[in-house]
N, CA, C and O atoms as a CHARMM CRD file, in Angstrom:
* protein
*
  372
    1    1 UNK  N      0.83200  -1.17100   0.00000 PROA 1      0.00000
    2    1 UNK  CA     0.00000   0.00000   0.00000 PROA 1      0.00000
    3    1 UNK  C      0.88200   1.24200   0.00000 PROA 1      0.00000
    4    1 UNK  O      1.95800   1.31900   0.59200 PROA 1      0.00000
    5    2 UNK  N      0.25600   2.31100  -0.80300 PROA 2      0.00000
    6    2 UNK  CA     1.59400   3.26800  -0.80500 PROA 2      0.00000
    7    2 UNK  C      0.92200   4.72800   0.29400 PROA 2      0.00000
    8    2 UNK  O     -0.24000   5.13400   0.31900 PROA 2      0.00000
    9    3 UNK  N      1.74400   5.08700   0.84800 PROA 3      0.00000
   10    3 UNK  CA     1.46500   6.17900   1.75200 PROA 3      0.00000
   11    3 UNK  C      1.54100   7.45700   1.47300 PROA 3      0.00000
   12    3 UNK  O      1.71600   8.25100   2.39800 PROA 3      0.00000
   13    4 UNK  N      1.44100   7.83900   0.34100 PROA 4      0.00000
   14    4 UNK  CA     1.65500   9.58400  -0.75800 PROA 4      0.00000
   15    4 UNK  C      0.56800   9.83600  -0.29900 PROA 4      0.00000
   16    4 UNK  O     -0.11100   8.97200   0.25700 PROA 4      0.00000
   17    5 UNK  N      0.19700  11.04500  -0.43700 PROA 5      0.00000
   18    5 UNK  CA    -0.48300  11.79900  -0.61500 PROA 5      0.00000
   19    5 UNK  C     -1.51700  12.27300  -1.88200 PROA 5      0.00000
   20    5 UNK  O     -1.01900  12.45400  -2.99300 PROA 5      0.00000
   21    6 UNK  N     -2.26500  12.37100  -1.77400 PROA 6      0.00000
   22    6 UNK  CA    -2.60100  12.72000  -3.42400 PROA 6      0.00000
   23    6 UNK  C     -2.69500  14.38900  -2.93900 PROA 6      0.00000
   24    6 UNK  O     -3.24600  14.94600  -1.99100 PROA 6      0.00000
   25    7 UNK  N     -1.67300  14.98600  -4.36200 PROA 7      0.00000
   26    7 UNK  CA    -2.09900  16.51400  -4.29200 PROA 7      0.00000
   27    7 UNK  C     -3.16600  16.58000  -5.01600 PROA 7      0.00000
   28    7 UNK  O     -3.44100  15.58900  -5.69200 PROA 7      0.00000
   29    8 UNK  N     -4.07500  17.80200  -5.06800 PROA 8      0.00000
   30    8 UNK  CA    -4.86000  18.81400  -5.67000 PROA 8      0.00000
   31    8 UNK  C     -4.47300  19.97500  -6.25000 PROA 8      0.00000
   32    8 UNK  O     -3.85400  20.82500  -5.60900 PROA 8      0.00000
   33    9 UNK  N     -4.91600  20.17700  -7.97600 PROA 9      0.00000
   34    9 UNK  CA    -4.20400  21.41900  -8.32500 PROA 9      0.00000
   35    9 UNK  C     -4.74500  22.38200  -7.82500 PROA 9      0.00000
   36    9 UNK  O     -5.72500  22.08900  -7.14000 PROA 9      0.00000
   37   10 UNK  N     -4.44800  23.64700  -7.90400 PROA 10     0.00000
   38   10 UNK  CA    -5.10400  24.89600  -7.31600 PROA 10     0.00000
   39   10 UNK  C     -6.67300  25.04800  -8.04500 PROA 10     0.00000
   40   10 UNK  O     -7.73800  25.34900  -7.50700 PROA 10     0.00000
   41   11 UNK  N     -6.41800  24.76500  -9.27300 PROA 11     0.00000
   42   11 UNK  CA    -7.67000  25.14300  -9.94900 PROA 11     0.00000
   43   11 UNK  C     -8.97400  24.03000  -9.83400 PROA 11     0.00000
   44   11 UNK  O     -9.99600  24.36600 -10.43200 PROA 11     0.00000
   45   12 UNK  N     -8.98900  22.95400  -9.22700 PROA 12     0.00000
   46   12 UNK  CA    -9.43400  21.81500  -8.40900 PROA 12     0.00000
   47   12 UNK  C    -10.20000  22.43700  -7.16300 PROA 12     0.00000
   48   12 UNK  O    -11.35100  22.78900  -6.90700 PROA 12     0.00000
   49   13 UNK  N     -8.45400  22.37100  -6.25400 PROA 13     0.00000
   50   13 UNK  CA    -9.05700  23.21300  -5.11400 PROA 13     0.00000
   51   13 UNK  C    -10.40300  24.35700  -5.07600 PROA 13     0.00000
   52   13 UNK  O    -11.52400  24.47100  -4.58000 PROA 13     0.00000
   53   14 UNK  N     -9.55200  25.01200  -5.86200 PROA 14     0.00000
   54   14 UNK  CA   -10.95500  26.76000  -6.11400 PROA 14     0.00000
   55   14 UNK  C    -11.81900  26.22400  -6.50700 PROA 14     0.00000
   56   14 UNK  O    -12.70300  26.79100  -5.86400 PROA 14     0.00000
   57   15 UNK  N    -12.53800  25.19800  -7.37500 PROA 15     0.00000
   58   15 UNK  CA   -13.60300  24.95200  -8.20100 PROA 15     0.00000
   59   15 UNK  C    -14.36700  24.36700  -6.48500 PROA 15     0.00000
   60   15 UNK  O    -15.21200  25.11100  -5.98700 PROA 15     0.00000
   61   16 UNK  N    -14.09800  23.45600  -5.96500 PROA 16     0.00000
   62   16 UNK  CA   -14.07000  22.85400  -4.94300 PROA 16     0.00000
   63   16 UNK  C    -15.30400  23.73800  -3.49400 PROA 16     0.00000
   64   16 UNK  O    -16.38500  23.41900  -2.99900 PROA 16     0.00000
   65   17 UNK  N    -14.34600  24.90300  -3.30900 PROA 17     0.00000
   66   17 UNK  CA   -14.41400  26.00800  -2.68700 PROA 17     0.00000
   67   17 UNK  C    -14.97400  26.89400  -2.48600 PROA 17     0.00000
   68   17 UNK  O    -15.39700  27.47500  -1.48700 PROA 17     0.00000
   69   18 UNK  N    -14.99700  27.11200  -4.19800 PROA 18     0.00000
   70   18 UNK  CA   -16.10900  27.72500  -4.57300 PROA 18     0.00000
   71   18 UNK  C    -17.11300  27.01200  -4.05800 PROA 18     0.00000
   72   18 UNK  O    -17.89700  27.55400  -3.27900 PROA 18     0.00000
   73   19 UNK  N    -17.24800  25.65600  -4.42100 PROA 19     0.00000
   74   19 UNK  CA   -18.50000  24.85100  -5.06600 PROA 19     0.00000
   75   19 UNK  C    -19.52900  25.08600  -3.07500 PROA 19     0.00000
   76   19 UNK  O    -20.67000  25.26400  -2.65000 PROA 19     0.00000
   77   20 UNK  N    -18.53300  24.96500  -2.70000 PROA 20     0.00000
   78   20 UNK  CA   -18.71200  25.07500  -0.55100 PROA 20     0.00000
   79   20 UNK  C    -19.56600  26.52900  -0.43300 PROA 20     0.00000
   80   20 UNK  O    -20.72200  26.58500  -0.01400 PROA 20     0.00000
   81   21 UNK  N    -18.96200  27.42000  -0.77500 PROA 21     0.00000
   82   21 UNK  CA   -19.22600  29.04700  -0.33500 PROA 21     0.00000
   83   21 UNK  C    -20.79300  29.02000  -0.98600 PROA 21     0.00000
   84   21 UNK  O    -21.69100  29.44000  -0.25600 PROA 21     0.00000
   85   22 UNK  N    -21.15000  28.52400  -2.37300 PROA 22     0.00000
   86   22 UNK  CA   -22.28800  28.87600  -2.69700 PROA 22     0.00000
   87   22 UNK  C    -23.61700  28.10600  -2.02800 PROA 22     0.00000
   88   22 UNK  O    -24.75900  28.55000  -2.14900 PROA 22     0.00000
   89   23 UNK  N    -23.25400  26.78300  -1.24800 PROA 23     0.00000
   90   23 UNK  CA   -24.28300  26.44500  -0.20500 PROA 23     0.00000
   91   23 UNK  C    -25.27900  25.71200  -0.78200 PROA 23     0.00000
   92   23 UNK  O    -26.27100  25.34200  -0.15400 PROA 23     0.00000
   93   24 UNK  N    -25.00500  25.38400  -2.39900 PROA 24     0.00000
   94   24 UNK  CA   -26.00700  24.38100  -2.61900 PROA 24     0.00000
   95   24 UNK  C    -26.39800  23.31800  -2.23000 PROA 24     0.00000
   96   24 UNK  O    -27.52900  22.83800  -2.15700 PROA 24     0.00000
   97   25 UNK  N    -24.95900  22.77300  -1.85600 PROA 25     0.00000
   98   25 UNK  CA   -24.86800  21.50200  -1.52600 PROA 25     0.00000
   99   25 UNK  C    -24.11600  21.31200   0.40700 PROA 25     0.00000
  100   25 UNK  O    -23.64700  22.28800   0.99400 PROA 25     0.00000
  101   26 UNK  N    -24.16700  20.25600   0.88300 PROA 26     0.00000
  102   26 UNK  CA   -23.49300  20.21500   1.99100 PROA 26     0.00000
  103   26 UNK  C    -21.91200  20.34300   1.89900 PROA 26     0.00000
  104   26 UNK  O    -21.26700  21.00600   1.08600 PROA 26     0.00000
  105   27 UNK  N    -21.57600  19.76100   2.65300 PROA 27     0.00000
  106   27 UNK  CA   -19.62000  19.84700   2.61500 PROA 27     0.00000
  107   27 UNK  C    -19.30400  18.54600   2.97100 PROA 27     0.00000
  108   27 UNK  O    -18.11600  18.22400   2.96600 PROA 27     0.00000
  109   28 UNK  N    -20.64400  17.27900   3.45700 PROA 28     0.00000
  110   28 UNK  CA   -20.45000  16.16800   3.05600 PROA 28     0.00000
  111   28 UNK  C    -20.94300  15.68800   1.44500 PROA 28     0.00000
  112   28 UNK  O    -20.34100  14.84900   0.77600 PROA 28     0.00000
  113   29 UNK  N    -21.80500  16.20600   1.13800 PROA 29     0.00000
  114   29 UNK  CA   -22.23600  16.07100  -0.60600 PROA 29     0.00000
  115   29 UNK  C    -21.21600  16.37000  -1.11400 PROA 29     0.00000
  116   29 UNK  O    -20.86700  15.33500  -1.68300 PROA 29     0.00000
  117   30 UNK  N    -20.09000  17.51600  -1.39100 PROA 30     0.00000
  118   30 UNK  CA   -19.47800  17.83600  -1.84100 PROA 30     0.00000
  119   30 UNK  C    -17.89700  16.93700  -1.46000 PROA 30     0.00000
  120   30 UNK  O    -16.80500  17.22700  -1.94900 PROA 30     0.00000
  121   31 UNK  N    -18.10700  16.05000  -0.67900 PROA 31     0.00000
  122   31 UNK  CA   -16.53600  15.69900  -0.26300 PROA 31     0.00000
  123   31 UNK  C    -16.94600  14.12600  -0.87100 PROA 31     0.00000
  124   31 UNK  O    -16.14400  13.20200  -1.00400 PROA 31     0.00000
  125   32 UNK  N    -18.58600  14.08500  -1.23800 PROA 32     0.00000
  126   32 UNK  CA   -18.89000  12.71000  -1.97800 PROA 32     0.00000
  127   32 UNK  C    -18.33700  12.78500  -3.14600 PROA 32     0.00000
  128   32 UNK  O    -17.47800  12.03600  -3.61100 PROA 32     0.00000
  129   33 UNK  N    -19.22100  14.41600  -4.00000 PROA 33     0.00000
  130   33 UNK  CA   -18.90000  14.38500  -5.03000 PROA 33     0.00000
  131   33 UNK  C    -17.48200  14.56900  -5.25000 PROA 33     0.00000
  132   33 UNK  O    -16.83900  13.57300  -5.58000 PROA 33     0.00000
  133   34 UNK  N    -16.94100  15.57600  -5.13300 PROA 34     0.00000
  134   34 UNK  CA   -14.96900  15.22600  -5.59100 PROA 34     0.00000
  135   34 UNK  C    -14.50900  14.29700  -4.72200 PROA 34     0.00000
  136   34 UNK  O    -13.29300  14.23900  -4.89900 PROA 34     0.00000
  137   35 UNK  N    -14.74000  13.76700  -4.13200 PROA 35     0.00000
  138   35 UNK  CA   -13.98100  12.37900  -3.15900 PROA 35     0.00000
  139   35 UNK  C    -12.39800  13.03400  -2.27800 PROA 35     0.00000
  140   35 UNK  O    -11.24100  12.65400  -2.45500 PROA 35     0.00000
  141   36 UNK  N    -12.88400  14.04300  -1.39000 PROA 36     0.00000
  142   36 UNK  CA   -12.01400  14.48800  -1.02000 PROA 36     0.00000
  143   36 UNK  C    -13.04200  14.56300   0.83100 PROA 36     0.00000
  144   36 UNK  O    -14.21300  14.36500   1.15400 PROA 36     0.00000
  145   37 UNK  N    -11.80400  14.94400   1.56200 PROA 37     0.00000
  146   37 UNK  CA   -12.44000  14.78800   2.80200 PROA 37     0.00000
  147   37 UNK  C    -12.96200  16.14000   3.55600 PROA 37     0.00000
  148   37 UNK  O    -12.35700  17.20000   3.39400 PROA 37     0.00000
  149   38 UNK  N    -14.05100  16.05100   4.34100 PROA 38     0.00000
  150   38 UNK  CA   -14.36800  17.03100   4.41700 PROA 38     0.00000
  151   38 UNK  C    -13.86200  18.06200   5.10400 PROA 38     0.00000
  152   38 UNK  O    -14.47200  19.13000   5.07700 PROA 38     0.00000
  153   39 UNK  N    -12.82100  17.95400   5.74600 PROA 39     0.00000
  154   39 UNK  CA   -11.96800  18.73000   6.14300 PROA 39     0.00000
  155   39 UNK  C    -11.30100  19.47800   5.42400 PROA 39     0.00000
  156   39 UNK  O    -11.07400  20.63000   5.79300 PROA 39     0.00000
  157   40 UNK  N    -10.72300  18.88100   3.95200 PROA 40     0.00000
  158   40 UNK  CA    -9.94600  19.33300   3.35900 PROA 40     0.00000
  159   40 UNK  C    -10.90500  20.37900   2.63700 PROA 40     0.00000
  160   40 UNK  O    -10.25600  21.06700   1.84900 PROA 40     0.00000
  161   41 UNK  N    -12.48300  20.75400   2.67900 PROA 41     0.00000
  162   41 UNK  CA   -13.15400  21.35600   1.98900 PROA 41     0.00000
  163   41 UNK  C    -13.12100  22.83100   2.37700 PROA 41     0.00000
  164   41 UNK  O    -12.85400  23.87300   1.77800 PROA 41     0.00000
  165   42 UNK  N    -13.72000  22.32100   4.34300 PROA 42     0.00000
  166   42 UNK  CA   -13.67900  23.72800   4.91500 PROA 42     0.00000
  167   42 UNK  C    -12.07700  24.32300   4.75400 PROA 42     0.00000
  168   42 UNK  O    -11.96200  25.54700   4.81800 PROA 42     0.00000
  169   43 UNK  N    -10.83100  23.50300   4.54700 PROA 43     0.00000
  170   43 UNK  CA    -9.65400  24.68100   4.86100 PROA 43     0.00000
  171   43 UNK  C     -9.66600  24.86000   3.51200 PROA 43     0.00000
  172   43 UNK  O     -9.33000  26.04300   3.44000 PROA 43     0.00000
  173   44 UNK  N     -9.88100  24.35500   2.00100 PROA 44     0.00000
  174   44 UNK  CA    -9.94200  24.77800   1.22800 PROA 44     0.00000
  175   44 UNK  C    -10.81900  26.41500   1.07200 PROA 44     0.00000
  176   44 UNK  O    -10.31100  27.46000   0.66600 PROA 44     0.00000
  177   45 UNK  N    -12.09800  26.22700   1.48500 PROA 45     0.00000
  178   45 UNK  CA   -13.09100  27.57000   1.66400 PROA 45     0.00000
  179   45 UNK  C    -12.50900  28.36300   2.34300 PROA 45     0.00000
  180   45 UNK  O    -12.59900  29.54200   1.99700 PROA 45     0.00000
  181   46 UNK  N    -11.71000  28.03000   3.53400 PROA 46     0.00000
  182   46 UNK  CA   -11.17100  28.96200   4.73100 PROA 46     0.00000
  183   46 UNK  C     -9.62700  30.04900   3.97500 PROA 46     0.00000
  184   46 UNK  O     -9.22500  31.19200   4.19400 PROA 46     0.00000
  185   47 UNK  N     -9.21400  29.02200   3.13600 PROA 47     0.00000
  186   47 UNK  CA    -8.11800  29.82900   2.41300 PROA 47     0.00000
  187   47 UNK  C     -8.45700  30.85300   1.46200 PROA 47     0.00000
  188   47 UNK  O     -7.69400  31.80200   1.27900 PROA 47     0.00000
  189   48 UNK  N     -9.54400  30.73300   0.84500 PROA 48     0.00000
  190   48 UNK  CA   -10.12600  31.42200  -0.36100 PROA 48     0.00000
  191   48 UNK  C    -10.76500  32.37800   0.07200 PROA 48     0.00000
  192   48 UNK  O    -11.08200  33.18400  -0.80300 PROA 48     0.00000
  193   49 UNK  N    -11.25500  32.74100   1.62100 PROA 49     0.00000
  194   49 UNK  CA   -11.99700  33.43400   2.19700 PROA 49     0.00000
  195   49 UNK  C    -11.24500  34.61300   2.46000 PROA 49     0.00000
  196   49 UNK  O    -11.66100  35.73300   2.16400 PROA 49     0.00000
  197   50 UNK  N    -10.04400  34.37400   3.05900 PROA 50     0.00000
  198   50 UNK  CA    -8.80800  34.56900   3.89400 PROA 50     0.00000
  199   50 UNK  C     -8.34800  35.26100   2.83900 PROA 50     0.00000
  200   50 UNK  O     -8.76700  36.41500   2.91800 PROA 50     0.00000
  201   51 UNK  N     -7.52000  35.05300   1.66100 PROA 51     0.00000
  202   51 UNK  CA    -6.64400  35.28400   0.77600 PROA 51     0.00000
  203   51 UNK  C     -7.46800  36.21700  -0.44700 PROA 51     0.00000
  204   51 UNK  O     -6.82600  37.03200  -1.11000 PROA 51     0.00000
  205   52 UNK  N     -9.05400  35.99500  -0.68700 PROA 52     0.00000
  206   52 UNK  CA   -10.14100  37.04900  -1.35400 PROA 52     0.00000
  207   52 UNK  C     -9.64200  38.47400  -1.28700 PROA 52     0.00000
  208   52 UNK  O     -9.49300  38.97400  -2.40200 PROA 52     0.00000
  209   53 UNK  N     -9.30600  39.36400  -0.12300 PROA 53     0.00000
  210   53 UNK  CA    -9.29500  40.78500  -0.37400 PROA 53     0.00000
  211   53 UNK  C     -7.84200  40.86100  -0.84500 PROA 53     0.00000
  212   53 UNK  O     -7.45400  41.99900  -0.58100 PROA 53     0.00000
  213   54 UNK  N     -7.13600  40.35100  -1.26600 PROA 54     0.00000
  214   54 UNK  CA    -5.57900  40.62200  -1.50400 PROA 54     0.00000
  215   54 UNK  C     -5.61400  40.42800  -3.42600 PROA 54     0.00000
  216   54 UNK  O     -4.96500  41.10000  -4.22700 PROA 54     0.00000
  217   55 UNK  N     -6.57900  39.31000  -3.72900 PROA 55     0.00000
  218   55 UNK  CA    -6.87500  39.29900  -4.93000 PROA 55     0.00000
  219   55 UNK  C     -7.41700  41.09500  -5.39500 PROA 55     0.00000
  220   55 UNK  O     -6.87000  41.55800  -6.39600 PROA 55     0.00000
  221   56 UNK  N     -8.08100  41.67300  -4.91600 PROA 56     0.00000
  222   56 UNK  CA    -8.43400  42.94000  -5.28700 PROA 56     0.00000
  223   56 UNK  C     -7.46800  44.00500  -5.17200 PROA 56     0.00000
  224   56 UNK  O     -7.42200  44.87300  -6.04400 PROA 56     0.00000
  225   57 UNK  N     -6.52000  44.02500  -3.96200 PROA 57     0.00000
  226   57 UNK  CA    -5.46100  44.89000  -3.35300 PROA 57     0.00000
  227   57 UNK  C     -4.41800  44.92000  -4.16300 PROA 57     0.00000
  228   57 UNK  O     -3.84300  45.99200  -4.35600 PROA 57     0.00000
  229   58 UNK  N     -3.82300  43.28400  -5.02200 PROA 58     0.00000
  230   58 UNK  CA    -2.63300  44.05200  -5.76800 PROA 58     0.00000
  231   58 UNK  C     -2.49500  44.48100  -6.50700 PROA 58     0.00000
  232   58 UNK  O     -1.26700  44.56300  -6.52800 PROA 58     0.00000
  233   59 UNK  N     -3.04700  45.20400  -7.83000 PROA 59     0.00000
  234   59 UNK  CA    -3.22600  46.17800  -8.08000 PROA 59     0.00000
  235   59 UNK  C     -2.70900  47.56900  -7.63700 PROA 59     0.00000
  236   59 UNK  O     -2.01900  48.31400  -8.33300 PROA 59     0.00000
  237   60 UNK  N     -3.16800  47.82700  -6.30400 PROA 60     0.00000
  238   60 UNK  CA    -3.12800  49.16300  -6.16500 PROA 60     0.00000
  239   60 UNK  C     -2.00500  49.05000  -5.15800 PROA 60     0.00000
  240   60 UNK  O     -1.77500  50.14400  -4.64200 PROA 60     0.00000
  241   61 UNK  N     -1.25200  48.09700  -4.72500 PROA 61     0.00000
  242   61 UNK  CA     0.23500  47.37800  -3.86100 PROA 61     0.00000
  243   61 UNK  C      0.88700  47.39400  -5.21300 PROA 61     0.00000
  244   61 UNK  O      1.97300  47.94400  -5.02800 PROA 61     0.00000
  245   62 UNK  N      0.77600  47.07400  -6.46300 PROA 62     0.00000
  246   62 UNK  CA     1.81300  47.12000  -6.79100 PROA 62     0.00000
  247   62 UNK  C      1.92800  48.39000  -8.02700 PROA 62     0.00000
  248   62 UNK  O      2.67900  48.31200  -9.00000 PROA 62     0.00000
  249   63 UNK  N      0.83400  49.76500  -7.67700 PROA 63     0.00000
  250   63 UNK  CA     1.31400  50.62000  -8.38500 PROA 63     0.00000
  251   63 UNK  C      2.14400  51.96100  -7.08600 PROA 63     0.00000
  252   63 UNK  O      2.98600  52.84400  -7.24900 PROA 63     0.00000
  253   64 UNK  N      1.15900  51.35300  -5.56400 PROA 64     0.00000
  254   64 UNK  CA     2.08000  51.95100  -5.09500 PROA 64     0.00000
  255   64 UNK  C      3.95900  51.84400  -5.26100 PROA 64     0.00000
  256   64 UNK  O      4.76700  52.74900  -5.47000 PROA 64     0.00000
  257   65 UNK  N      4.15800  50.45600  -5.08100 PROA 65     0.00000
  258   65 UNK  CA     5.80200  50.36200  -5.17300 PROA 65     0.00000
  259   65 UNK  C      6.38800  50.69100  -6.41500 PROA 65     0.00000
  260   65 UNK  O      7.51500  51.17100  -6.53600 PROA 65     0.00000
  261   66 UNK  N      5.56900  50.41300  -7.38300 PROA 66     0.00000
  262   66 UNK  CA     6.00800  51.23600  -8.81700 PROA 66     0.00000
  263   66 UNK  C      6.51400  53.03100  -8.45400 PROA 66     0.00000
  264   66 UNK  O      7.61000  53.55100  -8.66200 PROA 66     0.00000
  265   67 UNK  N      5.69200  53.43700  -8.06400 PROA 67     0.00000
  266   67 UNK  CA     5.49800  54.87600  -7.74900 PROA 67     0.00000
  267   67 UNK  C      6.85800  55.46300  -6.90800 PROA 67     0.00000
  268   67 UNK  O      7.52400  56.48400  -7.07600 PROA 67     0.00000
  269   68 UNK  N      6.96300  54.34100  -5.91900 PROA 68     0.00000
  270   68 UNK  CA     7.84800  54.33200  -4.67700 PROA 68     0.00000
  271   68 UNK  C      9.32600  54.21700  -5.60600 PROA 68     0.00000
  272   68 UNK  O     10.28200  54.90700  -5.25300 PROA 68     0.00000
  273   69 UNK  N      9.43800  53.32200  -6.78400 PROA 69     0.00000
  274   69 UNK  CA    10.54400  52.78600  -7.08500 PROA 69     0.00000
  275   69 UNK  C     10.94400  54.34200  -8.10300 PROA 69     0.00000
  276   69 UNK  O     12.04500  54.87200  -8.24700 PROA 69     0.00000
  277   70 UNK  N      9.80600  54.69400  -8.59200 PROA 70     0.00000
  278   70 UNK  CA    10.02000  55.82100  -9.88100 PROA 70     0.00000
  279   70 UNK  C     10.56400  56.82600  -8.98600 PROA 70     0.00000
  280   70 UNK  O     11.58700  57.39200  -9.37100 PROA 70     0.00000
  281   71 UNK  N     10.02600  57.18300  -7.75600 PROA 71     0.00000
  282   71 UNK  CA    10.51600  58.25000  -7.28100 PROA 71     0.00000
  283   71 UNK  C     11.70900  58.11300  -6.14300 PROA 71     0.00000
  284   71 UNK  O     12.00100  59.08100  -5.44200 PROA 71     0.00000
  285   72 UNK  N     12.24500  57.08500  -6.03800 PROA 72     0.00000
  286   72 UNK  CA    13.61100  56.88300  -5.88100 PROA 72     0.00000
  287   72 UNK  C     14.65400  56.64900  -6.99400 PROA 72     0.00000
  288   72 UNK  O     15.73500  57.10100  -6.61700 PROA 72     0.00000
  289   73 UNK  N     14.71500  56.19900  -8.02000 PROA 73     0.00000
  290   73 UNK  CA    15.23300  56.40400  -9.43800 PROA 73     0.00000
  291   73 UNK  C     15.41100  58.14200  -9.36500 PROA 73     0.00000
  292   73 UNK  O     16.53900  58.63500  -9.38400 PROA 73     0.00000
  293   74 UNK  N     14.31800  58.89600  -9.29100 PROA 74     0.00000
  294   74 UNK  CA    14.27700  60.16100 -10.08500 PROA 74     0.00000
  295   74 UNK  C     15.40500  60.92000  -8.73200 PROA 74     0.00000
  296   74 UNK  O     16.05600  61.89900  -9.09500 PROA 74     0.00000
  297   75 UNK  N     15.53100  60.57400  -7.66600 PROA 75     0.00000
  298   75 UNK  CA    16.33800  61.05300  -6.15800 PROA 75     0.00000
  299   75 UNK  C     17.66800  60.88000  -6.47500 PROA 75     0.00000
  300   75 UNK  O     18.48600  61.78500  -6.31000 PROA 75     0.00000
  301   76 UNK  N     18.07300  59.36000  -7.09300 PROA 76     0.00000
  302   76 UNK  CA    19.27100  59.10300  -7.57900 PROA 76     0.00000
  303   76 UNK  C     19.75900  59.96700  -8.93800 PROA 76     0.00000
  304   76 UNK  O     20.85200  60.52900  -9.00000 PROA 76     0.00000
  305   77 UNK  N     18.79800  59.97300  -9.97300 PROA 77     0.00000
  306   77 UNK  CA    19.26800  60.91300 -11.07800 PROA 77     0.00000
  307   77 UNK  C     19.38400  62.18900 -10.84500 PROA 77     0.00000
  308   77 UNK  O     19.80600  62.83100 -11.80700 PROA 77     0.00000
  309   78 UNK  N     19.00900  63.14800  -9.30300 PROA 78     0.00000
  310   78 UNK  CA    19.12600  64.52300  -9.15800 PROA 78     0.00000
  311   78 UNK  C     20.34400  64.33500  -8.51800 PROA 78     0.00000
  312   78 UNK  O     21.16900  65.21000  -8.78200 PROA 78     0.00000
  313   79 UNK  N     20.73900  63.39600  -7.69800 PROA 79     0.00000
  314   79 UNK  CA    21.73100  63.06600  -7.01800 PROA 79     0.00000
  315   79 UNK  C     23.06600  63.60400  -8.43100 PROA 79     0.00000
  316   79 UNK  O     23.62900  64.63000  -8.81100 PROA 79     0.00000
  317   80 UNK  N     23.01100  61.92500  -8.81900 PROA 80     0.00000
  318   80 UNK  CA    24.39000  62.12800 -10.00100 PROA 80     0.00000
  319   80 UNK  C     24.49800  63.47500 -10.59400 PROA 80     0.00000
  320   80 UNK  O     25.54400  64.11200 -10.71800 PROA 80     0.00000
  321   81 UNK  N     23.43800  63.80900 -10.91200 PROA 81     0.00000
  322   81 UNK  CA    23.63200  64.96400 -11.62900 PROA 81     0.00000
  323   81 UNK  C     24.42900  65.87900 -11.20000 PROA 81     0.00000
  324   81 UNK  O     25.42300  66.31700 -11.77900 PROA 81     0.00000
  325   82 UNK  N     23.94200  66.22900 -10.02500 PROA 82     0.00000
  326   82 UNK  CA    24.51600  67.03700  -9.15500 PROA 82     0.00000
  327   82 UNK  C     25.83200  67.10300  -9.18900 PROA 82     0.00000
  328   82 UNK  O     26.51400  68.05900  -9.56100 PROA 82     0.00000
  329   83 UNK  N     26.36700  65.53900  -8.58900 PROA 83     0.00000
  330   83 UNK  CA    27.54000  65.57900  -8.60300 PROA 83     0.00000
  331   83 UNK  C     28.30800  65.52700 -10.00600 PROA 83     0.00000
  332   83 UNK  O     29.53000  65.52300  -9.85100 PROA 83     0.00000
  333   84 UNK  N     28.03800  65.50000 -10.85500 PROA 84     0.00000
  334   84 UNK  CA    28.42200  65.24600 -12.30800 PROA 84     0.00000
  335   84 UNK  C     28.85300  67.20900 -12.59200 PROA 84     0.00000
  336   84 UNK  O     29.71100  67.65700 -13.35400 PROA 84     0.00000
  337   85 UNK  N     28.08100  67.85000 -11.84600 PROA 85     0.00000
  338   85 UNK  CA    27.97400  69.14300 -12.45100 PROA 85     0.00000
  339   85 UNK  C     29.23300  69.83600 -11.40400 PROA 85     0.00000
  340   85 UNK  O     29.94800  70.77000 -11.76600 PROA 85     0.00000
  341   86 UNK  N     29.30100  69.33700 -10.40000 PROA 86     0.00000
  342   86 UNK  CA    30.31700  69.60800  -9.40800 PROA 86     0.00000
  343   86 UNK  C     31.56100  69.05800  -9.68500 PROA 86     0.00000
  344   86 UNK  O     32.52600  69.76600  -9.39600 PROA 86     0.00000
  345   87 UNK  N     31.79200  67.89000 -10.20900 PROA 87     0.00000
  346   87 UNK  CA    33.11400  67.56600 -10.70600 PROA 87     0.00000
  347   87 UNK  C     33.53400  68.07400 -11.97500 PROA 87     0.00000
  348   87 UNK  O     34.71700  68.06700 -12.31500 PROA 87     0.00000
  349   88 UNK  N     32.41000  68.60700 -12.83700 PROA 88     0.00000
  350   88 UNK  CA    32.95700  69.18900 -14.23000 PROA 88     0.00000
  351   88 UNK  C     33.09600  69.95100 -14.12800 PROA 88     0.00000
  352   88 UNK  O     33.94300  70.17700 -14.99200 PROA 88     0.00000
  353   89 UNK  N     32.76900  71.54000 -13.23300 PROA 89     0.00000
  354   89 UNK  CA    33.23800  72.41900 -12.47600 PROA 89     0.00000
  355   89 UNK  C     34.51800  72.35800 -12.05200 PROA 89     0.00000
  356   89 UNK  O     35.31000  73.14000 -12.57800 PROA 89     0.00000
  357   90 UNK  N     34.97900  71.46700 -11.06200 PROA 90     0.00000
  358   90 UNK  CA    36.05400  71.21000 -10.25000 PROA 90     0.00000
  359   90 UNK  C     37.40800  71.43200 -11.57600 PROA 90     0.00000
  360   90 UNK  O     38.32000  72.25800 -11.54600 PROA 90     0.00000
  361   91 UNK  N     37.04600  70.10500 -12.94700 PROA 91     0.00000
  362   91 UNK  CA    38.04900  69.72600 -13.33000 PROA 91     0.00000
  363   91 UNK  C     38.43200  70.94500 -14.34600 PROA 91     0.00000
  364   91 UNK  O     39.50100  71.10900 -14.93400 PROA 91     0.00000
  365   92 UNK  N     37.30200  71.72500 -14.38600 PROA 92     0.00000
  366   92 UNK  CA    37.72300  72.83500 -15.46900 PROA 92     0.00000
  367   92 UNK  C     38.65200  74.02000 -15.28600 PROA 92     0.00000
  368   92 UNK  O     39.18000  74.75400 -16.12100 PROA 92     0.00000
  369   93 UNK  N     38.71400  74.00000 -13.71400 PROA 93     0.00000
  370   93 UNK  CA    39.98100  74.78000 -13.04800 PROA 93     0.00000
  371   93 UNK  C     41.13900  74.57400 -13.34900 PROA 93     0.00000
  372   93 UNK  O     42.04200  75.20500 -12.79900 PROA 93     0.00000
C-alpha cells in the first residue's frame, strides 16, 4: 500500500471552494462528489476566504511600489547629476 499523498491542483481546489461558499450543496455532498475529505473542503473555503481581499489589493500594492521605485530612481538621477555638475566644475579649473 503506498502512503503519498494525493495533491490537488489549485484550480481543483478553487472549483471545490467555490462549489462550498455557494451552499447548494453540503460539505459532506461535496466531499462525496470530488472524493475528497471534508476537512480538506472547509480549509480549502477557509483559504479562499482569507486570501479574497488581496486578490483585489494588488493592483493598487503594486502601483504603489512602482510609484515608490520611480521616485527613488528620479532622487538618484538629481543626485548624479549634481555631482556630475560639481566635478565638471572642479576639473575645469
Amino acid at each position: 500500500m503506498s502512503n503519498q499523498r494525493k495533491k490537488y491542483s489549485p484550480e481543483f481546489k478553487a472549483k471545490v471552494a467555490l462549489a462550498a461558499l455557494k451552499n447548494d450543496e453540503t460539505v459532506t455532498e461535496l466531499a462525496v462528489r470530488f472524493g475528497v475529505h471534508p476537512t480538506m473542503i472547509h480549509t480549502w473555503k477557509r483559504s479562499l476566504l482569507e486570501s479574497a481581499p488581496d486578490i483585489f489589493d494588488k493592483g493598487q500594492r503594486s502601483r504603489k511600489q512602482s510609484d515608490d521605485t520611480v521616485d527613488e530612481l528620479y532622487r538618484q538621477i538629481g543626485k548624479l547629476k549634481v555631482e556630475r555638475d560639481f566635478l565638471s566644475k572642479k576639473l575645469n579649473f
